[in-house]
VEXLUMLO-735851 format. One record per residue: x, y, z of N, C-alpha, C in turn; residue number from 1. Coordinates in nm, 2 decimals, decimal comma. Layout:
N
<<X Y Z> <X Y Z> <X Y Z> NUM>
...
# end
This chain:
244
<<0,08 -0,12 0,00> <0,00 0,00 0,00> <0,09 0,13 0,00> 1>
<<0,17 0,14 0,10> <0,31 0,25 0,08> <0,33 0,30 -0,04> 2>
<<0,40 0,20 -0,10> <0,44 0,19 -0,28> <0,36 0,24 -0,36> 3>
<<0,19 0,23 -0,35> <0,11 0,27 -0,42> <0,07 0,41 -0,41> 4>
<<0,09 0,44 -0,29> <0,03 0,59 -0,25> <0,18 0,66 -0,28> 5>
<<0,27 0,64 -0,27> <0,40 0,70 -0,32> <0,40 0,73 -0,42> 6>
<<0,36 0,59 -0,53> <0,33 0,64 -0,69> <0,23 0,72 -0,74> 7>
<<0,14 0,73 -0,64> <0,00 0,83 -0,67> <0,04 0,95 -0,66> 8>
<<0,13 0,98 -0,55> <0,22 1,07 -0,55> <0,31 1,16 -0,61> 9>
<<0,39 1,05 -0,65> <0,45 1,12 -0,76> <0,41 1,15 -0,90> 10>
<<0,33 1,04 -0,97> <0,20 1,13 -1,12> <0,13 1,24 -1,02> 11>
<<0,10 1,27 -0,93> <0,02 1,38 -0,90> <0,09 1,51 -0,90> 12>
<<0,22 1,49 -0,83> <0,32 1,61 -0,82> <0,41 1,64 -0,99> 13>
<<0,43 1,55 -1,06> <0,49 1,55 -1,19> <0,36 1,62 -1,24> 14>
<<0,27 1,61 -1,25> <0,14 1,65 -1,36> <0,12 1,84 -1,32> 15>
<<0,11 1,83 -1,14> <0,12 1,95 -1,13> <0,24 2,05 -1,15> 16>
<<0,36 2,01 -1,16> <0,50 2,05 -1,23> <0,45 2,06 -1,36> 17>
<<0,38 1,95 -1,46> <0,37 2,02 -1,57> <0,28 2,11 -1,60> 18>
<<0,16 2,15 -1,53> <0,09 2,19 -1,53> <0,09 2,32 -1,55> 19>
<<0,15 2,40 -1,40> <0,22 2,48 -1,39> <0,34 2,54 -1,45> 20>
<<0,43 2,48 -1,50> <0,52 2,50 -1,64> <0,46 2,61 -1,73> 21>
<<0,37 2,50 -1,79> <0,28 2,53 -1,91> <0,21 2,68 -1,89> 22>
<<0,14 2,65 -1,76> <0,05 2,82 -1,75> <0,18 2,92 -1,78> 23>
<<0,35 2,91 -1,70> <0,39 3,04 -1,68> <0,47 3,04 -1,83> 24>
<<0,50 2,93 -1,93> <0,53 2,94 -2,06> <0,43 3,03 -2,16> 25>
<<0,31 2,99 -2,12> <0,16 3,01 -2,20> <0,11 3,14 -2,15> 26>
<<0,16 3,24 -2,02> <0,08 3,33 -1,95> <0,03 3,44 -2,12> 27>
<<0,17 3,44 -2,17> <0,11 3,57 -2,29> <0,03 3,53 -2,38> 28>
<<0,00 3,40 -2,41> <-0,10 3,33 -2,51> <-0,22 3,28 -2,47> 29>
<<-0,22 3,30 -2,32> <-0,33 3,27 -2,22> <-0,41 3,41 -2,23> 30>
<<-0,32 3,56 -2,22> <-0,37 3,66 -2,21> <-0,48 3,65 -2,37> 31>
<<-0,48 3,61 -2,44> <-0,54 3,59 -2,54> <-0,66 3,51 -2,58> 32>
<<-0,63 3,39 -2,50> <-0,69 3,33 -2,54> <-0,77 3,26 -2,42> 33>
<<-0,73 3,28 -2,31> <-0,82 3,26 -2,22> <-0,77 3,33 -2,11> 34>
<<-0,80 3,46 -2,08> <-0,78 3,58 -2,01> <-0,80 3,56 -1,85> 35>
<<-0,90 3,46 -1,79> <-0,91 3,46 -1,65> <-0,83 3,31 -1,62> 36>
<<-0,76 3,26 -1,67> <-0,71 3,19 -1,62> <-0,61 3,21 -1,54> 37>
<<-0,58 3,20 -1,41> <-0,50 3,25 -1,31> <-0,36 3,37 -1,30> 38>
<<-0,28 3,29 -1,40> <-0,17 3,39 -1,39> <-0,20 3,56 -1,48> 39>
<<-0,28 3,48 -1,60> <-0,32 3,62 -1,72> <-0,41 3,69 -1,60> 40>
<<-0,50 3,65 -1,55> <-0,57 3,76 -1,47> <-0,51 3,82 -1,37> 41>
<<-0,40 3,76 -1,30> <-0,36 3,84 -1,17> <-0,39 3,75 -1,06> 42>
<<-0,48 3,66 -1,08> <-0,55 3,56 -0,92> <-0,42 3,50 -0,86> 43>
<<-0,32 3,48 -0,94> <-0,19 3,41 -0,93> <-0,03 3,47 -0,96> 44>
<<0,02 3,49 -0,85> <0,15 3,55 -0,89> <0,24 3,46 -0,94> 45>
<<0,33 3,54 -1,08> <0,42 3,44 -1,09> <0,53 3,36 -1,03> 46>
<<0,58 3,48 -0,98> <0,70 3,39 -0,87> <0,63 3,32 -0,75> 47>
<<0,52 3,31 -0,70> <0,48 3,21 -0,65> <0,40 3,05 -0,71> 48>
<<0,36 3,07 -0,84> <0,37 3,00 -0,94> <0,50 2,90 -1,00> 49>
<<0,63 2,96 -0,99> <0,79 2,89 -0,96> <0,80 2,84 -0,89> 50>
<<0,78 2,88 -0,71> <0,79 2,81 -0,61> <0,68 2,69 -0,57> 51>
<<0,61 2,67 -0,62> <0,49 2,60 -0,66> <0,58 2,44 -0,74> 52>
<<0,59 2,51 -0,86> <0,65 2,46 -0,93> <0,77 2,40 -0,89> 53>
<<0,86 2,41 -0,84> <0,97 2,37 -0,76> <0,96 2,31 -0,68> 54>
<<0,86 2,30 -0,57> <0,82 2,22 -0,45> <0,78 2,11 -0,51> 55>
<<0,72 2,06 -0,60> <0,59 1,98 -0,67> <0,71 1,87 -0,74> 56>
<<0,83 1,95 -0,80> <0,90 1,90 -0,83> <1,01 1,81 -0,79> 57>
<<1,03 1,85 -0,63> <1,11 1,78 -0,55> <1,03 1,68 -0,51> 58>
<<0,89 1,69 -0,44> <0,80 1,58 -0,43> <0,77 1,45 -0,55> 59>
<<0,78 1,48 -0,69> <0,74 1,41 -0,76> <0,89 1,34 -0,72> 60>
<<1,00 1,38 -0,77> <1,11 1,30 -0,75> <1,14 1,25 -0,64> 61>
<<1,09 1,31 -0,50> <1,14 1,21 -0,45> <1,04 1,08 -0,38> 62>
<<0,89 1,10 -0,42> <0,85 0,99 -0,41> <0,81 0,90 -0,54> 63>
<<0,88 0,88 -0,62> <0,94 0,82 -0,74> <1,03 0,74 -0,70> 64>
<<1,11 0,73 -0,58> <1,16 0,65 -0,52> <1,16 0,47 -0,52> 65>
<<0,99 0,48 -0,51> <0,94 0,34 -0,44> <0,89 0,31 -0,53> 66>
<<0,90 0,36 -0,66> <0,81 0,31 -0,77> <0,91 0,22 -0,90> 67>
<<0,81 0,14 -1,00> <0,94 0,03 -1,10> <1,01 0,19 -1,15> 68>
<<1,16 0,18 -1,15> <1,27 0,27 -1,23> <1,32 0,37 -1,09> 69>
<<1,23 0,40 -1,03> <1,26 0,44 -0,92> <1,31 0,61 -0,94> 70>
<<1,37 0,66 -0,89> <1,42 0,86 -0,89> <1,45 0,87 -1,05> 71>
<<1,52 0,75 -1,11> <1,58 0,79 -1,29> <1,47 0,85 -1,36> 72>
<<1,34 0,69 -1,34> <1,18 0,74 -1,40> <1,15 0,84 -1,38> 73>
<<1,17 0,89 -1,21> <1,07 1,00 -1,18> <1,13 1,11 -1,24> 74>
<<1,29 1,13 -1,27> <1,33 1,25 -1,33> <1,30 1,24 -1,48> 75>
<<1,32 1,12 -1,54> <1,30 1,19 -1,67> <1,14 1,19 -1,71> 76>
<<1,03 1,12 -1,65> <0,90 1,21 -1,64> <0,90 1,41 -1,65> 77>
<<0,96 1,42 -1,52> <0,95 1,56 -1,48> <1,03 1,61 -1,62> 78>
<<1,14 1,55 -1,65> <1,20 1,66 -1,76> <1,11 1,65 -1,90> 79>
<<1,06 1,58 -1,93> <0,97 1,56 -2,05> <0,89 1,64 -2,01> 80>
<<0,80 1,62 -1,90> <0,67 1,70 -1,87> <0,73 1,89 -1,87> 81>
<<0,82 1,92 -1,79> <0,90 2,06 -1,83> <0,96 2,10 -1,98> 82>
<<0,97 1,98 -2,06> <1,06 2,04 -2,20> <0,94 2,06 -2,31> 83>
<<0,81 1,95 -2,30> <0,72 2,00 -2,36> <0,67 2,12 -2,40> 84>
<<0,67 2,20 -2,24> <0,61 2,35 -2,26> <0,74 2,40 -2,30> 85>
<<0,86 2,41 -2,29> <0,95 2,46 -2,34> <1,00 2,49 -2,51> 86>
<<0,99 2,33 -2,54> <1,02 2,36 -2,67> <0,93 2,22 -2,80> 87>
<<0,88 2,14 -2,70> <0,79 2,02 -2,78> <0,66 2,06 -2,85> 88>
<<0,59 2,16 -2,76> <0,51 2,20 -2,74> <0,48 2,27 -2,93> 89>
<<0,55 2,33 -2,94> <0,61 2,41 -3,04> <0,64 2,32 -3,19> 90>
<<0,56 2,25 -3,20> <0,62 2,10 -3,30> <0,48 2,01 -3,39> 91>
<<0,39 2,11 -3,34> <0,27 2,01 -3,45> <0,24 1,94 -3,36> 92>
<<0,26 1,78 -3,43> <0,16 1,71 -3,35> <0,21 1,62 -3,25> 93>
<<0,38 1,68 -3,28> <0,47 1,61 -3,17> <0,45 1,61 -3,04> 94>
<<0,38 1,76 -3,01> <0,34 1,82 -2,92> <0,19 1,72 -2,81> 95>
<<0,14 1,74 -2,94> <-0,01 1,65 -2,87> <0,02 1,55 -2,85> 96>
<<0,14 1,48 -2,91> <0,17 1,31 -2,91> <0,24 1,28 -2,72> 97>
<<0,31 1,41 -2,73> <0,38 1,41 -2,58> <0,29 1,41 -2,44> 98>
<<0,17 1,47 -2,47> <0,08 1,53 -2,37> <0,01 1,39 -2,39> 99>
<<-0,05 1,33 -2,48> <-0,11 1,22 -2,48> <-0,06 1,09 -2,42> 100>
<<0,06 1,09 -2,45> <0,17 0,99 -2,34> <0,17 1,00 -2,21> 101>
<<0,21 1,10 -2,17> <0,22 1,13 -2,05> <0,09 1,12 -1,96> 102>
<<-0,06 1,16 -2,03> <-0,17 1,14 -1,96> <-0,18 0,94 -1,93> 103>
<<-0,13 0,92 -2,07> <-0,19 0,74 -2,03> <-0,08 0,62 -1,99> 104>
<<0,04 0,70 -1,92> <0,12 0,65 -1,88> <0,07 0,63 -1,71> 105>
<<0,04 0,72 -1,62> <-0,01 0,68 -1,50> <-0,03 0,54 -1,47> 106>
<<-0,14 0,47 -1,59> <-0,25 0,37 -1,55> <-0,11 0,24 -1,54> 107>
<<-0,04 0,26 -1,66> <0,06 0,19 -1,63> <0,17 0,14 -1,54> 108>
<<0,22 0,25 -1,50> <0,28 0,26 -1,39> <0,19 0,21 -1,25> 109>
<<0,09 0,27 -1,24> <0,02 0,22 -1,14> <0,00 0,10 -1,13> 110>
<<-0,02 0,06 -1,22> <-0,08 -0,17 -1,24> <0,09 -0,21 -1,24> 111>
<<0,18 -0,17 -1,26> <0,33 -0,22 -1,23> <0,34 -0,23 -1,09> 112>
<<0,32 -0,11 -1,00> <0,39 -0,13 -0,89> <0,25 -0,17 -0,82> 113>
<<0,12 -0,21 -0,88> <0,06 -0,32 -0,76> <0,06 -0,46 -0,83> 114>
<<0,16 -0,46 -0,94> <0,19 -0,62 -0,95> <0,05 -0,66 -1,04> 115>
<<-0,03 -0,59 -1,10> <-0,13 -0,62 -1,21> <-0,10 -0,67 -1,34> 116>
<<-0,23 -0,71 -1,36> <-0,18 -0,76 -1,52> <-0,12 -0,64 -1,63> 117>
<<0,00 -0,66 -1,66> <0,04 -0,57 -1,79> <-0,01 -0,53 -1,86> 118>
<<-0,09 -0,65 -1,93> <-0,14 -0,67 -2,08> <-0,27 -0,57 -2,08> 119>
<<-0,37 -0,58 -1,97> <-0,45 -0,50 -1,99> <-0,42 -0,37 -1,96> 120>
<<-0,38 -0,35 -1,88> <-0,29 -0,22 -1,83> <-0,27 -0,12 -1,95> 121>
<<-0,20 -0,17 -2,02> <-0,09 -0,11 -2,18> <-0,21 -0,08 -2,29> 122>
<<-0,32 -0,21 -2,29> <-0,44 -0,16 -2,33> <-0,51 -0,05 -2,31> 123>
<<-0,54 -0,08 -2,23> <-0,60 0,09 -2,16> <-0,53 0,21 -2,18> 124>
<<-0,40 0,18 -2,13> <-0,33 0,32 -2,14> <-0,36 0,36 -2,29> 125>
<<-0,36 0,29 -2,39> <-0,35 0,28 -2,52> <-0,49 0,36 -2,58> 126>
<<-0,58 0,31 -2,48> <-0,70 0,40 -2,52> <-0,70 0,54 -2,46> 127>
<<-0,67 0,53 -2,36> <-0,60 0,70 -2,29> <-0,53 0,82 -2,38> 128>
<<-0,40 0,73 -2,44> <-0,33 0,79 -2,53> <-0,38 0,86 -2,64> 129>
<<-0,53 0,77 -2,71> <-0,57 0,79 -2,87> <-0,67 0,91 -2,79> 130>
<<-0,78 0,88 -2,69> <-0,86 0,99 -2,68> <-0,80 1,11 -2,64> 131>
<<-0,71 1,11 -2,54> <-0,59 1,23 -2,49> <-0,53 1,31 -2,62> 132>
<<-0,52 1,19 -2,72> <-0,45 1,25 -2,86> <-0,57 1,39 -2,91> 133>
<<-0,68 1,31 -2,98> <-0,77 1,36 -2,99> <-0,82 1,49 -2,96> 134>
<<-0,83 1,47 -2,84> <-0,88 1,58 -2,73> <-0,79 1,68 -2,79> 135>
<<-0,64 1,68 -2,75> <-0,54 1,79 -2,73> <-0,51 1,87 -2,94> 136>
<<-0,56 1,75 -2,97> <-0,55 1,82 -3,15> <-0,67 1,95 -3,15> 137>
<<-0,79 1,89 -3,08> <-0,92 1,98 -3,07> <-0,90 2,10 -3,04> 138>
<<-0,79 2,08 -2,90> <-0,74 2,24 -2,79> <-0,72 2,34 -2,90> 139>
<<-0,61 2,22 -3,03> <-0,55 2,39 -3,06> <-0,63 2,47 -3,15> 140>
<<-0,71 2,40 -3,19> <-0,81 2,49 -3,27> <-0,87 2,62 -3,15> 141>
<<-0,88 2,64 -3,06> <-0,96 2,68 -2,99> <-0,86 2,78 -2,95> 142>
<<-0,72 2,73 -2,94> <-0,63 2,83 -2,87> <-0,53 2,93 -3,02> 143>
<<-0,61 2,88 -3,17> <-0,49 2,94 -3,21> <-0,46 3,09 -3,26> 144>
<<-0,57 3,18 -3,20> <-0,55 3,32 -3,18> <-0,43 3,34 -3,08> 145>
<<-0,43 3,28 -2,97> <-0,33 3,29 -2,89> <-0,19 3,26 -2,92> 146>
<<-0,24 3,14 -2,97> <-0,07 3,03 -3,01> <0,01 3,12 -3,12> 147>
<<-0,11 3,19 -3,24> <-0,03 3,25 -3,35> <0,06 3,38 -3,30> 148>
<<-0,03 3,47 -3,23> <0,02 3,57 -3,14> <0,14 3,58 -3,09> 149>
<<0,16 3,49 -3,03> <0,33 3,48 -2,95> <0,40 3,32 -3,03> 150>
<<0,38 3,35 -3,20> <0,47 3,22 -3,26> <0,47 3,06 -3,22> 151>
<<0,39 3,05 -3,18> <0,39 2,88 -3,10> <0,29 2,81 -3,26> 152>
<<0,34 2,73 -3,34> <0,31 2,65 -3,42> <0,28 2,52 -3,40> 153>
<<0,14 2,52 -3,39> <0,06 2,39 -3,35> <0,00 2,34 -3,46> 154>
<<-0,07 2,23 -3,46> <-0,17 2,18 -3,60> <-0,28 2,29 -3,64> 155>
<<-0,28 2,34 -3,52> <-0,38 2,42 -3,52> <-0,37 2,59 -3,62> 156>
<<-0,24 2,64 -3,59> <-0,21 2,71 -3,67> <-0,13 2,72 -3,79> 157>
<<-0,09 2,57 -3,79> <-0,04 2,56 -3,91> <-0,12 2,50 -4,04> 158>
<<-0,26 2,39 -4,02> <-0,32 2,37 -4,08> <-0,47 2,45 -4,12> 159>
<<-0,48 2,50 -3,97> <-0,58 2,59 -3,99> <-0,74 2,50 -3,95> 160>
<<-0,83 2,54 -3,92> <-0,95 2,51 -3,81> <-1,02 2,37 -3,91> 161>
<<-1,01 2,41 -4,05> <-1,11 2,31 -4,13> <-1,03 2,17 -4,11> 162>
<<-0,89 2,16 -4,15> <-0,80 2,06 -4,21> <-0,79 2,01 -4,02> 163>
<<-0,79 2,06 -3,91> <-0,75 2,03 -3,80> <-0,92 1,96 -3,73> 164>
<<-1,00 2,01 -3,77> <-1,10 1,97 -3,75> <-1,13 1,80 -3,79> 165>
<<-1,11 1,79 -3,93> <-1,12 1,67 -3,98> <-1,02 1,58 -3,94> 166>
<<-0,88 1,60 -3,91> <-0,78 1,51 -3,82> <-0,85 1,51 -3,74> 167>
<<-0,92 1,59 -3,61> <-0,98 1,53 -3,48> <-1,12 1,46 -3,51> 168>
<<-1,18 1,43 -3,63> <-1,32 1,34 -3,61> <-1,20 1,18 -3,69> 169>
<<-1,10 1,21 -3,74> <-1,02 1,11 -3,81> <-1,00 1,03 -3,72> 170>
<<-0,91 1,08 -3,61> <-0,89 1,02 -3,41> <-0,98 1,00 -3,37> 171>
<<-1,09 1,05 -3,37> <-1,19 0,96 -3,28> <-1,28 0,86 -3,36> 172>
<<-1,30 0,81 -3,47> <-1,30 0,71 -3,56> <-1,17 0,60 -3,56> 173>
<<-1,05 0,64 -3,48> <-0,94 0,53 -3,49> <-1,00 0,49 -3,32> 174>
<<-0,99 0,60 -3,24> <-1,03 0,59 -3,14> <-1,14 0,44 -3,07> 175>
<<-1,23 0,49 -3,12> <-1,35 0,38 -3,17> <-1,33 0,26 -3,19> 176>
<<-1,26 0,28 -3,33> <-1,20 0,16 -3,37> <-1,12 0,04 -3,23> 177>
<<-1,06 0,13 -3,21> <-0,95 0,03 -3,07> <-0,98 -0,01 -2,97> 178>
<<-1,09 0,09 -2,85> <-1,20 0,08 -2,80> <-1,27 -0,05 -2,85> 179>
<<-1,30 -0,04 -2,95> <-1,46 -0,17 -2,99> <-1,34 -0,33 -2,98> 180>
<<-1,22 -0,29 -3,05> <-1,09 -0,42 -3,08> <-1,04 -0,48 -2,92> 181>
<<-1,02 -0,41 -2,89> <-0,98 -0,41 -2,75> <-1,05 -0,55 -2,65> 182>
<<-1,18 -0,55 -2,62> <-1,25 -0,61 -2,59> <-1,25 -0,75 -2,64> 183>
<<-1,24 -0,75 -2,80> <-1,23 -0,85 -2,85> <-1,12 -0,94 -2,83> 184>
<<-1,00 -0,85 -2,83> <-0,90 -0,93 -2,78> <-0,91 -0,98 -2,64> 185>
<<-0,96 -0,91 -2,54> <-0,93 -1,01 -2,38> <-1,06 -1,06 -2,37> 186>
<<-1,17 -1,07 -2,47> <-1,31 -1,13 -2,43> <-1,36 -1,09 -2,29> 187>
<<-1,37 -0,96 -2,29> <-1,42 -0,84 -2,18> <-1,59 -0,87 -2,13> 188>
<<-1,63 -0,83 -2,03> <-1,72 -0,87 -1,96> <-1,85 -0,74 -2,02> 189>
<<-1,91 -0,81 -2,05> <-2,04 -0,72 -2,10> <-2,03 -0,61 -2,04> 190>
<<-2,04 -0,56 -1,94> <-2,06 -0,42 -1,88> <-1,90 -0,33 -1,91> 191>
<<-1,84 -0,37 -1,96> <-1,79 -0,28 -2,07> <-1,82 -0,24 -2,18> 192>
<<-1,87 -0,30 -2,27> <-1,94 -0,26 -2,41> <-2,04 -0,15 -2,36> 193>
<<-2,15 -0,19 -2,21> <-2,23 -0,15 -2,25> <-2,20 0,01 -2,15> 194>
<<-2,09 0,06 -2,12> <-2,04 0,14 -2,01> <-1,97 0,24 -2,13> 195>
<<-1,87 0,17 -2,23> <-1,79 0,24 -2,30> <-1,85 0,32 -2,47> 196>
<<-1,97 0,21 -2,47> <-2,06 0,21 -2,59> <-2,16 0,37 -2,54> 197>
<<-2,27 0,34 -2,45> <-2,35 0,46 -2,42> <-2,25 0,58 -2,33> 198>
<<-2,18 0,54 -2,23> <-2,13 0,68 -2,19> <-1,99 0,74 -2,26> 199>
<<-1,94 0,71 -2,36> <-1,84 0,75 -2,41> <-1,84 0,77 -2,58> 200>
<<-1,85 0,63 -2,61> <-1,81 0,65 -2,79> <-1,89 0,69 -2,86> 201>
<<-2,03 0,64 -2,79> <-2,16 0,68 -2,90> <-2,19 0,84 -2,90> 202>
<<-2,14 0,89 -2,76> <-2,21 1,05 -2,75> <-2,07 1,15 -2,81> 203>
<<-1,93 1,07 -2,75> <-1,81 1,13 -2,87> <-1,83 1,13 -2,98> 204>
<<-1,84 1,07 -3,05> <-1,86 1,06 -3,23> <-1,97 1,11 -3,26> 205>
<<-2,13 1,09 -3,15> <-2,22 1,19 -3,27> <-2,18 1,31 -3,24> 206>
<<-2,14 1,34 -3,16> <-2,14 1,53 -3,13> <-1,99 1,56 -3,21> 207>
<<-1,88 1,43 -3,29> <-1,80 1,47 -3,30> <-1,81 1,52 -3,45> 208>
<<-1,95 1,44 -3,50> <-1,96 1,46 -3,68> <-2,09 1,55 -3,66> 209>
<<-2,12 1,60 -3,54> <-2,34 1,70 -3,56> <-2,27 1,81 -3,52> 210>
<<-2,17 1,82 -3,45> <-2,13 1,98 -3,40> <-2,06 2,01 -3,58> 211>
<<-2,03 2,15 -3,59> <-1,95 2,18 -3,73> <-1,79 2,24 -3,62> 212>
<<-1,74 2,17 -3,60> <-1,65 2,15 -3,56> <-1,50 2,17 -3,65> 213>
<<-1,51 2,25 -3,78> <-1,45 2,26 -3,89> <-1,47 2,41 -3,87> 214>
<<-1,54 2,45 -3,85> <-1,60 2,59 -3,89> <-1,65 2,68 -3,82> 215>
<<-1,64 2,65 -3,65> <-1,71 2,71 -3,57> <-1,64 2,71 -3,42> 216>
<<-1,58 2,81 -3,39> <-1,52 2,83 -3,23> <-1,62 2,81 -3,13> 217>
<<-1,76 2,84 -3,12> <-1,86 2,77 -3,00> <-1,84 2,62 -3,05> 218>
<<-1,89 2,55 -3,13> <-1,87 2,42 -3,17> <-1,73 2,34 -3,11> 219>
<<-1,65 2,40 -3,11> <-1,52 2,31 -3,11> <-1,52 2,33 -2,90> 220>
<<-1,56 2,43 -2,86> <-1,56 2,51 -2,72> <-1,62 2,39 -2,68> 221>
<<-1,77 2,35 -2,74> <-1,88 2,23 -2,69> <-1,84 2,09 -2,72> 222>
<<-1,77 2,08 -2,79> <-1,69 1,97 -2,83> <-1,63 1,96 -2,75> 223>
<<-1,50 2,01 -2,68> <-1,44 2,01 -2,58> <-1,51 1,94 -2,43> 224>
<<-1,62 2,03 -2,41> <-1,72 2,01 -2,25> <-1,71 1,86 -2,27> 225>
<<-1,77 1,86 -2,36> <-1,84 1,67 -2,40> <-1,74 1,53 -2,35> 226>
<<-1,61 1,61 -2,43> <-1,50 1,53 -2,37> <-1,47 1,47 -2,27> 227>
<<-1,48 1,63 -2,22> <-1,47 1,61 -2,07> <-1,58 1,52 -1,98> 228>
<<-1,70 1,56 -2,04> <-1,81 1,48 -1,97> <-1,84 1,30 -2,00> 229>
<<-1,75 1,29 -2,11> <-1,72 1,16 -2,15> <-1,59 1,07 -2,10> 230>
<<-1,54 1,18 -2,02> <-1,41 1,10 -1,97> <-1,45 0,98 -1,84> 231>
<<-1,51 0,99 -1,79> <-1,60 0,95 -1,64> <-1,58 0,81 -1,69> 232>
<<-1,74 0,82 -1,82> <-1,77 0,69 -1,84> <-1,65 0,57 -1,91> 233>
<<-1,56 0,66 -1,96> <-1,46 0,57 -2,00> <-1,38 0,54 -1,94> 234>
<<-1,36 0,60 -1,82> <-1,29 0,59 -1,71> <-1,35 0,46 -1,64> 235>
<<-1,47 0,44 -1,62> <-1,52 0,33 -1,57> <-1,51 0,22 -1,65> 236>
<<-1,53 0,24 -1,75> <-1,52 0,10 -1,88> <-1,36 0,05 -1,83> 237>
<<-1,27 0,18 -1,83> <-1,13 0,11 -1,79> <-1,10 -0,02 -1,71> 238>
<<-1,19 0,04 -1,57> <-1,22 0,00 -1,41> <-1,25 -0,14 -1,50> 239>
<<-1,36 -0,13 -1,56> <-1,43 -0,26 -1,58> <-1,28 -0,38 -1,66> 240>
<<-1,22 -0,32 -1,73> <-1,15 -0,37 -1,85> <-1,03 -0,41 -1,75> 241>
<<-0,95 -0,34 -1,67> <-0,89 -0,41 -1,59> <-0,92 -0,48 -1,46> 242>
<<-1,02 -0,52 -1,42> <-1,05 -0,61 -1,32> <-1,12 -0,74 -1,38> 243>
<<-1,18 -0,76 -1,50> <-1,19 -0,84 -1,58> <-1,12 -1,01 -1,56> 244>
# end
């Protein structure tokens, strides 16, 4: 139990290290594009924002400790999660591919150090990664007044809202796809189909091809919420998919 709360510990303190990175990289493209988020408004000082970030930093590393790889993992986590907003970030779709990693890496780590099955583990994470992917292609449409503003080249600004649009209903069509495959490989217990089917894929995909999501900043805004409100139920299909 130690081991496990350690590792919970450390993805919690690594995430908020990157978290925090990102806002004080992003403050001037924040002032743009989403104005009340903490540091662009003032709610949040930056140099206490650093020290934030530095504490969170020592904590992830040093309870990385007790986990598989032990302080090496926990550092090079923290340096990936800091180099993204630095300079990954800045790279197309390299960028979204990093952020998508890093979200569906937890699950794995976690089923390692309580001695779980692998195989489903890597699965899941695998579905984490494609929706995470997805999601984060969507952001930049939403953010690329800001992103263009202060030079940051995303899919979003470089292909522009229509061409970025159709990549993210492209992802959630592969998405789907792996989701529905997935099952079939470990012969998964009905209350996954019927968890992952109604609260996730069926309401992602219609809202991902009935919103105009190509051509509309409220659209892509509502697209986003949905995500979010679709993470739960797939989060549960997971639960279901690894205890299986």
């Amino acid at each position: 139990m130690a081991s496990v709360l350690a590792g919970a510990a450390c993805i919690f303190f690594i995430i908020a290290v990157a978290n925090v990175v990102n806002d004080l990289v992003d403050q001037a493209a924040d002032a743009i594009s989403s104005p009340a988020r903490p540091l662009p408004s003032g709610a949040v000082d930056r140099r206490d924002a650093v020290v934030l970030a530095v504490l969170c930093a020592v904590g992830g590393i040093a309870s990385s400790a007790v986990g598989p790889g032990g302080m090496a993992l926990g550092t090079a986590l923290l340096l990936v999660s800091v180099v993204y907003s630095l300079a990954i970030k800045s790279t197309v779709l390299a960028g979204n591919a990093t952020v998508a990693t890093l979200a569906a890496f937890p699950l794995t780590y976690g089923v390692a150090i309580a001695h779980g099955a692998l195989g489903r583990a890597l699965s899941g994470s695998l579905l984490i990664l494609l929706y995470m992917f997805a999601y984060e292609v969507l952001k930049t449409i939403r953010d690329i007044e800001g992103d263009r503003a202060v030079g940051c080249v995303t899919v979003g600004t470089a292909a522009g809202q229509l061409k970025t649009g159709n990549l993210f209903r492209f992802l959630v069509v592969v998405y789907a796809c792996v989701a529905v495959a997935v099952p079939l490989r470990f012969h998964e217990h009905p209350a996954y189909f019927v968890v992952m089917l109604t609260g996730c894929l069926v309401p992602v995909a219609a809202a991902a091809f009935l919103l105009p999501v190509t051509t509309s900043a409220e659209a892509v805004t509502r697209m986003l919420r949905s995500m979010v409100l679709a993470w739960l139920p797939g989060l549960a299909a997971l639960w279901v998919h690894l205890a299986s």
